[in-house]
Every structure is written in C-alpha cells, then in structure tokens.
C-alpha positions as CSV (number, residue, x, y, z in Angstrom):
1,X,187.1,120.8,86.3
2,X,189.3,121.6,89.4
3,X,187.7,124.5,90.4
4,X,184.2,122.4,90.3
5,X,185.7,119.4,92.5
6,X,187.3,122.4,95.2
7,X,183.3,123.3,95.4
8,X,182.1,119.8,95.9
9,X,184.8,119.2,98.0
10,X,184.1,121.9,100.7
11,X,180.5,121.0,100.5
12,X,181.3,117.2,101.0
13,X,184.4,117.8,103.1
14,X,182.0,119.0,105.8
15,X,179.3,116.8,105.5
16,X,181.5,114.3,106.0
17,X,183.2,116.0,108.9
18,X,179.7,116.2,110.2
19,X,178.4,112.8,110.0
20,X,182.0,111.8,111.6
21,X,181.0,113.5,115.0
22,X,177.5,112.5,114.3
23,X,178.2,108.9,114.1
24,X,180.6,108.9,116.8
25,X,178.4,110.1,119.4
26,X,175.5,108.1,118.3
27,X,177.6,104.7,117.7
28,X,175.9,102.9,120.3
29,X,172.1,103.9,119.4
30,X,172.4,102.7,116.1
31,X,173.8,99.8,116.4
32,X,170.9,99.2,119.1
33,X,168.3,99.9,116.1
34,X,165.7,98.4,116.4
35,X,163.1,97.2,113.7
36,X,159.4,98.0,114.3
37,X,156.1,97.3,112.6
38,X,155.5,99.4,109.8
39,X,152.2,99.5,107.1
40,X,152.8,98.1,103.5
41,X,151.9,101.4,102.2
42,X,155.3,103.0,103.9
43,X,157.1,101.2,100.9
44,X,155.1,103.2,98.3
45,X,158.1,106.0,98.1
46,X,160.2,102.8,97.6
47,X,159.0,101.5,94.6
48,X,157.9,104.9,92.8
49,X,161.7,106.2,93.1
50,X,162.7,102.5,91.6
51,X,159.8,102.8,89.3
52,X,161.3,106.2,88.4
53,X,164.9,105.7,87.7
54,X,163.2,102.7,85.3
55,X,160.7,104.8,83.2
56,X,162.0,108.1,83.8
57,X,165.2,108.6,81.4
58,X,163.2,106.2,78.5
59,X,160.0,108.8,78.8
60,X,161.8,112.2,79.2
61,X,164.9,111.8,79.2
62,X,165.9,115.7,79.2
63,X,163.5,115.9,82.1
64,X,164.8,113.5,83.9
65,X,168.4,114.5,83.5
66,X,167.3,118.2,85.5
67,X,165.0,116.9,88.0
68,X,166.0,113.4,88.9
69,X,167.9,114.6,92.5
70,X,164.4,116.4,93.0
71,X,162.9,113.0,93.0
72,X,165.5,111.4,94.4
73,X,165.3,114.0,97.9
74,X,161.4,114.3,98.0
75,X,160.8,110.5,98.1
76,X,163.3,110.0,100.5
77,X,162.3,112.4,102.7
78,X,158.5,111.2,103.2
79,X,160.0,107.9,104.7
80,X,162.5,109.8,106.9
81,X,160.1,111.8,108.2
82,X,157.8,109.1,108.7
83,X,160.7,107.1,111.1
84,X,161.0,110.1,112.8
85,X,157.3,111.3,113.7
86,X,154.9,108.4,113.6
87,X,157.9,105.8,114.8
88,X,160.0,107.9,116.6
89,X,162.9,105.3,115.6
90,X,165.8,107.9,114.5
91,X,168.1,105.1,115.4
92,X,167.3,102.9,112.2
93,X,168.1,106.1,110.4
94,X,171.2,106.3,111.9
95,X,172.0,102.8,110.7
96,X,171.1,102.9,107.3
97,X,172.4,106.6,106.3
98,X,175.8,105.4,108.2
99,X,175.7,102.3,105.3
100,X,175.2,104.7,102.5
101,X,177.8,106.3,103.3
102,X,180.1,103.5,103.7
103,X,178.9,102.4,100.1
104,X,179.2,105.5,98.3
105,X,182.6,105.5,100.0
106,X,183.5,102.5,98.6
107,X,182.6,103.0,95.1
108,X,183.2,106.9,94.8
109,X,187.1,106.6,95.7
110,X,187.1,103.6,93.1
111,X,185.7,105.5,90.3
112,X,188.2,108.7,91.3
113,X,191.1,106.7,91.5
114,X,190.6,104.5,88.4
115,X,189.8,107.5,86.5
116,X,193.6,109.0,87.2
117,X,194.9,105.9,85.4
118,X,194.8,105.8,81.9
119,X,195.3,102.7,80.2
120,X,196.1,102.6,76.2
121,X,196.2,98.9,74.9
122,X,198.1,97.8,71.2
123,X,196.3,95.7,68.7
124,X,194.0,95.5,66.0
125,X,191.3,93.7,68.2
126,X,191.0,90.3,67.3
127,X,188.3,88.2,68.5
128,X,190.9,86.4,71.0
129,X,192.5,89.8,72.0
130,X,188.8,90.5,73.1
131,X,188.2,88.0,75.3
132,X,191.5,88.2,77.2
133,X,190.7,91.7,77.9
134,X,186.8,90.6,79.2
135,X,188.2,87.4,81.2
136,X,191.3,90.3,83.0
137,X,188.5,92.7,83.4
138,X,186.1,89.7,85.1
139,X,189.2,88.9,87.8
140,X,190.1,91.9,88.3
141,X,186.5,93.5,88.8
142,X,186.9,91.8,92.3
143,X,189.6,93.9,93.5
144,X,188.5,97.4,91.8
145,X,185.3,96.8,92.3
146,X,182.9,96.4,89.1
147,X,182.7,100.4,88.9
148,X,186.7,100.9,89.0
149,X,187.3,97.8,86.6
150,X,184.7,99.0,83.9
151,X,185.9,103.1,84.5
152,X,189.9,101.4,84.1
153,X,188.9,99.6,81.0
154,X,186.0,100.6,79.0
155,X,187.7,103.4,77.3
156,X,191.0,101.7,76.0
157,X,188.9,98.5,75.0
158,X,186.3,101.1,73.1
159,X,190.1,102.2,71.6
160,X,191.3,99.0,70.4
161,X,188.2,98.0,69.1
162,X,186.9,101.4,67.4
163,X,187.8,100.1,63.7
164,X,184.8,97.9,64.0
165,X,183.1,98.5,67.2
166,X,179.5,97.2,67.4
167,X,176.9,97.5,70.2
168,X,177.6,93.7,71.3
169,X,181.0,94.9,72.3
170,X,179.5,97.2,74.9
171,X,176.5,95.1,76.2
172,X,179.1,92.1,76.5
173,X,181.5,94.2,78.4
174,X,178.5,95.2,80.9
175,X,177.6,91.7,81.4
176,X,181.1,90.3,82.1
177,X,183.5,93.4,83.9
178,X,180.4,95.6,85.1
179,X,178.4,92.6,86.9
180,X,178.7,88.9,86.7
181,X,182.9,89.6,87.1
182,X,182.1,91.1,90.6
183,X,180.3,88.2,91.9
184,X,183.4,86.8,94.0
185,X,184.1,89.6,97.0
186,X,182.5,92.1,98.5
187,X,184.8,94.7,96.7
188,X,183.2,93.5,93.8
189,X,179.8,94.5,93.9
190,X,178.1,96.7,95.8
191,X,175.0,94.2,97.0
192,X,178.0,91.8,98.3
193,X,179.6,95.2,99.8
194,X,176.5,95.6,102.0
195,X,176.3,91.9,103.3
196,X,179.9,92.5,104.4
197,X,178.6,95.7,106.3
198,X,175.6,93.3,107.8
199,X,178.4,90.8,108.7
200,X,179.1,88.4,105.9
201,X,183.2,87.5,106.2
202,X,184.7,88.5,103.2
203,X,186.4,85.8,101.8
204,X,183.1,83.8,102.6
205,X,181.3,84.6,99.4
206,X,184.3,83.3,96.9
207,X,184.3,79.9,98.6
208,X,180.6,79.3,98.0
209,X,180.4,80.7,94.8
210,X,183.5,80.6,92.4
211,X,182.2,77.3,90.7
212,X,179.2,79.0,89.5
213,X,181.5,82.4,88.8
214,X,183.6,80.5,86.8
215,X,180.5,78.6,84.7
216,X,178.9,81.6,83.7
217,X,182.1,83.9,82.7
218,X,183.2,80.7,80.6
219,X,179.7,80.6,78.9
220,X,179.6,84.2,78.2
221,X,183.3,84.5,77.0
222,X,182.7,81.5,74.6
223,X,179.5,83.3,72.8
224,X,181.1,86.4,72.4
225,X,184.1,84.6,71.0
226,X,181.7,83.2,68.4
227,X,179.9,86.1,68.0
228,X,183.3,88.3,67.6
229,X,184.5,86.1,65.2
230,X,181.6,86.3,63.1
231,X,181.8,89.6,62.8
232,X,185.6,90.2,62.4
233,X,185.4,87.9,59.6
234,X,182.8,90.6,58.1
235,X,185.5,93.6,58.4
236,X,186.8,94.8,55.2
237,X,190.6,94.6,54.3
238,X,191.2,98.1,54.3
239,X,189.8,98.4,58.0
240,X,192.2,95.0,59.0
241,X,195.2,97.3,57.2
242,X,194.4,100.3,59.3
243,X,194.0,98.4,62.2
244,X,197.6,97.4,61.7
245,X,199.2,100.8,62.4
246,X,197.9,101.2,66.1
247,X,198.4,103.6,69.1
248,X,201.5,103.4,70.8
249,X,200.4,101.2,74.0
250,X,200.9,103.7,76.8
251,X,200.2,103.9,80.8
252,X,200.7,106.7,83.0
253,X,199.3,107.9,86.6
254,X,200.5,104.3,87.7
255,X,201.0,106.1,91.3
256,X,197.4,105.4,91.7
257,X,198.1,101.7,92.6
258,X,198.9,103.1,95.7
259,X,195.4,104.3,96.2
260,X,193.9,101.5,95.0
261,X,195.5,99.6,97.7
262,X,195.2,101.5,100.2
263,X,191.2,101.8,99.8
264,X,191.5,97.7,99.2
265,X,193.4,97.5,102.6
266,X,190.6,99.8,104.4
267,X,187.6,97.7,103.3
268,X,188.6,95.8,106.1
269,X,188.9,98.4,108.9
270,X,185.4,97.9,111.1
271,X,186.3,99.7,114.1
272,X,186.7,102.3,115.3
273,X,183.8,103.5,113.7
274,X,184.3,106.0,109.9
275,X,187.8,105.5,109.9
276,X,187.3,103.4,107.0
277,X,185.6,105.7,105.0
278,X,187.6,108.6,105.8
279,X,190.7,106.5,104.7
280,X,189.2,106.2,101.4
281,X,187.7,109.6,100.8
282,X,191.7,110.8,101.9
283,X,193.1,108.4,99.3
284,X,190.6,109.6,96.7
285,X,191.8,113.1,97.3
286,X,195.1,112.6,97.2
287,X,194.8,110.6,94.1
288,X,192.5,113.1,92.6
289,X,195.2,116.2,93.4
290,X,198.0,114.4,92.6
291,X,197.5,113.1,88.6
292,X,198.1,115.5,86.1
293,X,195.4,117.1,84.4
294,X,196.2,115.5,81.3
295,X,195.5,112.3,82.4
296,X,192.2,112.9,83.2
297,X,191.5,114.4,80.1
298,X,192.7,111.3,77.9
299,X,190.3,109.5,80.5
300,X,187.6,112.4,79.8
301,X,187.0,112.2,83.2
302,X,184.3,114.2,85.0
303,X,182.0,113.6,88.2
304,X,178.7,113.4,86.8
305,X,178.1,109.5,86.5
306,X,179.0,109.5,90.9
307,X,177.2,112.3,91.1
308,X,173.9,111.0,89.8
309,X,174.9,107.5,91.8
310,X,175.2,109.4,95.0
311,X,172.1,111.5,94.4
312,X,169.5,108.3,93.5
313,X,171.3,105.9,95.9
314,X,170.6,108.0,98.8
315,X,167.0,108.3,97.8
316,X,167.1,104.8,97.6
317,X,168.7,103.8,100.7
318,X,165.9,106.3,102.9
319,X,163.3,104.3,100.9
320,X,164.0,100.9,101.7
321,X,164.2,101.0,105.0
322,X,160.5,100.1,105.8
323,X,161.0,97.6,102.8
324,X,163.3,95.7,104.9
325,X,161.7,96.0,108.0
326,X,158.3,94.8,106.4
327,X,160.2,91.8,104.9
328,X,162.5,90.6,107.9
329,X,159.1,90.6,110.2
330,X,156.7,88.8,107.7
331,X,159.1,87.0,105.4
332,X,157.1,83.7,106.8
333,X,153.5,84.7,104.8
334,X,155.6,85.9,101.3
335,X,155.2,81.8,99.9
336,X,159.0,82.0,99.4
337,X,160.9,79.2,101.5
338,X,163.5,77.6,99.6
339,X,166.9,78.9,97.9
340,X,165.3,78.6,94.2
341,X,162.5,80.7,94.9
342,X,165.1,83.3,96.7
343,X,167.5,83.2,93.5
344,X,164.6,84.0,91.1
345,X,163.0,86.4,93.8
346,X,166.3,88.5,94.3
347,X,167.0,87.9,90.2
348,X,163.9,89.4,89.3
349,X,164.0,92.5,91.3
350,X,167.7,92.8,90.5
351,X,167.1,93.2,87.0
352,X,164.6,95.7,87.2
353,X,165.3,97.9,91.2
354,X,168.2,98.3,91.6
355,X,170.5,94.7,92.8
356,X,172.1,96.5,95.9
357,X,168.4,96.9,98.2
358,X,167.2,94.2,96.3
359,X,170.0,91.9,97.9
360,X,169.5,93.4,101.5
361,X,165.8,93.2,100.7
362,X,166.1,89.0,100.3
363,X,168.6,89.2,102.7
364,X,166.5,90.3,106.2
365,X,163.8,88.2,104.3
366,X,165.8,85.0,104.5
367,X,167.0,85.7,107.5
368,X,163.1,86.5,109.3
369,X,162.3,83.4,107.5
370,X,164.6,81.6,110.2
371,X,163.2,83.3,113.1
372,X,167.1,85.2,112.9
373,X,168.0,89.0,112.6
374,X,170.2,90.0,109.9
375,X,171.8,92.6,112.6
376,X,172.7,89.8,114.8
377,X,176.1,88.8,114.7
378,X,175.5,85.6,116.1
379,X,172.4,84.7,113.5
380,X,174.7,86.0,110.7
381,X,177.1,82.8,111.9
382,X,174.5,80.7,112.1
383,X,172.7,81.8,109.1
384,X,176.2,81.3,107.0
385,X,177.5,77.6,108.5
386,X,179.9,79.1,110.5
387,X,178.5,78.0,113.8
388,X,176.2,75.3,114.8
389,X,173.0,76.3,115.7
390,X,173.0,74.6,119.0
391,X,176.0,76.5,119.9
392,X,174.1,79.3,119.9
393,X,171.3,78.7,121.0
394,X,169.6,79.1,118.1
395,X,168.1,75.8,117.3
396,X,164.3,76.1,117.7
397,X,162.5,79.0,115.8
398,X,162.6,82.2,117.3
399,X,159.2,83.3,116.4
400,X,156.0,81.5,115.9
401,X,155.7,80.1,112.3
402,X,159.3,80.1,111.5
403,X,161.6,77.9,110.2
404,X,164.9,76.7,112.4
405,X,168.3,77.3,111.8
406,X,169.8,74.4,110.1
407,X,173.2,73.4,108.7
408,X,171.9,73.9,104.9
409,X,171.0,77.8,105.2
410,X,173.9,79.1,103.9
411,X,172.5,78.0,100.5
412,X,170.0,81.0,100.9
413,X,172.9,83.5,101.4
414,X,174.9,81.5,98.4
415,X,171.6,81.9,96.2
416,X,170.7,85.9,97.0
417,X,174.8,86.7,97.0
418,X,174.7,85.0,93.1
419,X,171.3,85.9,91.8
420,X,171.6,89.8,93.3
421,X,175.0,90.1,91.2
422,X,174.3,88.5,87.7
423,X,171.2,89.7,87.7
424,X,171.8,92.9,87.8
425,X,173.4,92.6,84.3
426,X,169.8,92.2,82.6
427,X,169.3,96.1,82.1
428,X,171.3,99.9,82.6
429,X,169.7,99.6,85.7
430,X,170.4,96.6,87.7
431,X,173.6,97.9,88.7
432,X,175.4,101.4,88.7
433,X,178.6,100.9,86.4
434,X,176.1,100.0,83.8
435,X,174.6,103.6,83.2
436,X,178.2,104.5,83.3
437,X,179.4,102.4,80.2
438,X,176.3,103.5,78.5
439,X,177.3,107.2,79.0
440,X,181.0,106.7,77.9
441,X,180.2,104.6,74.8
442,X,177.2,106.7,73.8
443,X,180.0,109.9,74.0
444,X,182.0,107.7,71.5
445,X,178.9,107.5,69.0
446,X,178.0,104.0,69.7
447,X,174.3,103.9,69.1
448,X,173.5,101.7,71.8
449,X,169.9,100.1,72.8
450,X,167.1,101.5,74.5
451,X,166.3,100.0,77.8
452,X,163.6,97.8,76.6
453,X,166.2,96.8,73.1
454,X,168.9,95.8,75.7
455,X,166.4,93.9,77.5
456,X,165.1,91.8,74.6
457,X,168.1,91.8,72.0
458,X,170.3,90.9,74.9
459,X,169.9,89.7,78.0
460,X,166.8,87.6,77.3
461,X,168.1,85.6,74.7
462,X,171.7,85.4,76.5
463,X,171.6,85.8,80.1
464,X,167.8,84.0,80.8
465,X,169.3,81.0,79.7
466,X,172.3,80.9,81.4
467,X,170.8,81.9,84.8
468,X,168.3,78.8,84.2
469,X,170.9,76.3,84.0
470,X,172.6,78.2,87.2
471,X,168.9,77.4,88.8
472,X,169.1,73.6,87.1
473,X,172.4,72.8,88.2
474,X,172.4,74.5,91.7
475,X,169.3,75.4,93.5
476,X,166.4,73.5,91.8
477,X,166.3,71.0,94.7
C-alpha cells in the first residue's frame, strides 16, 4: 500500500508544487475574476456529470467503477475549454480550480489522518450505547469534518454492533455523523467549507443555526432509539450472551491528534496564499508515514474512496462554473425570492447533485438576487448582517430588477447553509462520506439499499418530515 501512496505522492507532490507557483504568480488575476455572460446550454456538461454519478453506478456499476474519471475529465474539459476560447476568461479558472484545491485539501488530510487512528469501543451495543455514539459522532463531525468523523467511527460502531447489525444502523449513522452532524462549521461540511472560502466567518454559521442543529439530531436520535430498541428486544439470548464477552476496548495511533489539530488550526490561515493547504497536505504526510502499518490495516484503510472524490469533484467543480455565473447574473427571473423557496431549492438539488455546488449554486443566486456579488467582501457583510447596508453603500439595488440589501438577508444564507447540509443526507450521493460508509459497510456484508431503496425506505419517510417542520417552524414566513 506504501509503495502505491510513494507513486501518488510524486505525482501529487508536483502538481501541487505546481499549482503553488501557479497561484502565486497569478494571485492577483484571480481574485480579479470576473463573471461574464454565458448560454444556458454551457451548463449541459454540468448536469450530465451530476446526472452521471446519479445513474451511472445503479445501471452499470462495473462500468462505471473503470470509466467514471473518464467521464469525470471529458466533461470537465468541454467547459474549461470553452472559458478559455470563446470567453477568454482564464481568470475564473484560476479561481475556481484554486477552491478545489483548497477543498480536496481539506477533506483529503481528514480522511488520511482519521484513518491512522483506530478506535475499538467495549459493549454489547445497547440501544442507549447507540445513541451516545451517534450524538459524539454528531459534535464531533464539526471539528473532523463529516468525512474524518464517519472514517474515525464507522468501523468500531459496525464492531460493537456486528452481533445484530441491521441496515438502519448504517443509513442512521449517514444521516446523523456523515451529514446533518456537520451542519454547525465550516470544517463540518464541505458546502459550509466553500462559503468560508467565498467569505462567510467561521463561527458565523453555528450562531444562526445551532437551534435548528440541535432539533433535528434530537428528532433523529429519538427514532433510532425507538427503532433500536425494537429491534434489540428481537435479539436472541444466545446472541445477548455472546455479546457479553467483547473485544478488549483498544486505541492506538493517538499521535494523530496532533494532525488533526494542526489541519483544524490551518483552516484558518487565508493569507499568504496555499499556505493553508500545503500545511495540511504536510500534516497528512507526516501522519500517513508516521502510524504503523498495522494500524492501518485494523482500519482497512486504502485510498480509493479520496481517490474517486478527488477525480468526480474536480469534474464537478470545472462544470459549475457557468452554472454559477448563469445563476448570480439572472437569479432575478428564476421565481425564487424568499428564504423558503431557497431552502427547498438548495434541498432538492442537494439531495440529488451533489450539496457542495448546489450550496455555491443558491449562494451567487441569493446573492445576484440582491444586486450583490458573492466575491465581494463587502456584499458578503452585508449579505450576512454584519454591516449595515448604508454603510456600505449598498442600499439601493445594484442592478435593475433587483432586490435591496436589507437587515433580514442573512436568513437566505441561514436557509442555503441548513438545507445544503441535511439535505445531502437523502441519498449516497448528496454528500461524499456517504458513498464512503456504504463502501465500508458493504465490505462487512451489510446488504445495504439500492439508491432508489435508500431513498424511499429511508429518507422519505424520515428525513421529509423532519425537514418540513424545519420549513414550518423557520422559514415559512
């Protein structure tokens, strides 16, 4: 496995040396990017490599698996070539590849560092014991990130519960530590992740949305307490009696902490420009090098689920870009004009895309909607309450048909920021860690759904509800 990550890592190790030198001669430009008018037909790459990653895997899944980076490039490169020859705007490139990389960053030191810590609980999994792990998993999904959280404790709560482990134990476990847990910093989830890139403070999110965090992991730990219990109570005595002889609780490669807070430490590093993401690349390599093999191996660690997030997300990111641009410059004739119709907007293509575009998406569109820029530092303020409008100037529309900055505004930001994380809990493919837990739990022969079974055994009858009392209670009016 070494030999493969020394391969990748002198591949990726000049890449990223690359782009280093790349963005820091070309800081200036694209920060100066500029957004101009593009055709509706521009997003078609957009929503076939969405469509893709949807339908491919359930229709051919073999195929898919072999050709999905093939997809992934092609698609991509029709809109990149298309920015460079009939816009000639290379600097909006420039911005957007500079944010994948910050978000693959992010989440790819997460994933390498949680995976050198192996975690082996004690107990016979009762009901309660279940949803203390799921509520320590929801808090702590905010400072590993959904992706570290559910890569730290998917396998040891697969473990403790292996004596009766049922499909419901995994789709609950995706709702709660792989998405809705996230929804309180940008280290949580990547959507939240790229509004702190655009310029969203970090601790801005938690204090406009840990009342509706704390509803919906309450709701969702209480059913799967009934439903746990139901179920325990169906296990046989000699299962309970085997249960009663467990593992020795055991944690090794502790050192990562370190790592952990180190990358934690450099999400806040802005300036000067990639030395946040080489600080966490460097911590995932000397995480990586320095756990003992055997550590990974309890973990059954490998690179394959990054991988195949790197490969579609970068695919994704090139594709979006005239999706964005499209939406911040004609927001004003989509129909959609008040937070409820931007939670169920960004909801809906959260469960379905992919929720970290699909928030950026909503995002310029809320922010064109106001006549503002989601790349002005000064909108951004405005847009989020920190500033008056009339301090900045920003009072009156900026563009014909558009609505003014007001004091209330920050409710679309509140709305996008909730709807773009929970939603992405309603199938494997709203949000990354969610293929991820399906691989690792279909290696430990859990028959889990199909994508449309998850979808209708699941989150329609459990997460539709919940996210239309959320609607109800918060942004009906």
């Amino acid at each position: 496995m070494k030999s493969d990550f020394n391969r990748d890592l002198l591949i990726f190790g000049g890449i990223a040396l690359g782009l280093f030198l790349l963005f820091t001669l070309t800081q200036h430009s694209f920060e100066g990017a500029e957004i101009k008018p593009v055709e509706p037909w521009v997003i078609t790459p957009f929503l076939l490599l969405l469509g893709s990653i949807a339908v491919g895997p359930f229709i051919n899944k073999h195929w898919w698996e072999h050709n999905y980076p093939v997809v992934s490039y092609t698609l991509g490169a029709l809109t990149v070539l298309y920015y460079i020859i009939v816009l000639d705007n290379v600097p909006r490139l420039l911005l957007t590849f500079y944010e994948y990389v910050s978000f693959i960053a992010l989440i790819g030191s997460l994933f390498i560092v949680s995976g050198g810590i192996h975690l082996k609980l004690r107990g016979k999994s009762a009901p309660w014991e279940n949803v203390a792990l799921l509520g320590v998993g929801a808090v702590i999904s905010n400072f590993l990130g959904t992706t570290g959280a559910s890569m730290l404790l998917i396998r040891p709560y697969l473990r403790i519960n292996k004596f009766r482990i049922r499909p419901y134990h995994v789709i609950f476990f995706i709702f709660v530590v792989s998405n809705i847990g996230g929804a309180l910093t940008p280290i949580g989830d990547p959507p939240l992740f790229l509004g702190y890139l655009k310029g969203v403070p970090f601790f801005w999110v938690v204090t406009r949305v840990w009342h509706i965090w704390a509803i919906a992991i309450l709701f969702l730990l209480a059913l799967f307490f009934i439903v746990d219990t139901y179920y325990f109570r169906q296990v046989t005595k000699k299962q309970q009696a085997e249960a009663k002889h467990p593992d020795r609780p055991e944690f090794v490669g502790g050192h990562n902490i370190i790592y952990l807070v180190i990358i934690l430490a450099a999400v806040f590093i802005s300036h000067p420009i990639m030395v946040r993401e080489l600080i966490m690349g460097a911590a995932a390599f000397a995480s990586y090098y320095t756990t003992k093999k055997e550590v990974h191996e309890k973990n059954e660690f490998n690179f394959l689920p990054i991988k195949e997030v790197a490969v579609l997300f970068i695919g994704i990111f090139a594709t979006m870009i005239p999706a964005l641009d499209w939406l911040e410059l004609n927001s004003s004739v989509l129909g959609i004009v008040n937070p409820g119709q931007y939670y169920w907007g960004t909801g809906f293509l959260s469960s379905f895309l992919d929720n970290a575009p699909t928030y950026l998406n909503f995002l310029s569109a809320s922010f064109g909607l106001h006549g503002a820029s989601v790349d002005n530092i000064h909108h951004m303020d405005a847009m989020l309450g920190l500033a008056t409008p009339e301090a900045l100037g920003l009072s009156n529309p900026l563009q014909p048909g558009a609505f003014a900055i007001t004091p209330e505004t920050w409710r679309y930001i509140q709305s996008i920021s909730i709807a773009a994380v929970f939603f992405g809990a309603c199938t494997y493919i709203g949000n990354g860690p969610n293929f991820m837990v399906k691989s690792i739990a279909e290696q430990s022969k859990i028959e889990m759904p199909s994508f449309f079974g998850y979808i209708f055994k699941y989150s329609i009858p459990i997460l539709i509800p919940l996210f239309i009392v959320v609607w109800i209670l918060f942004f009906r009016n």
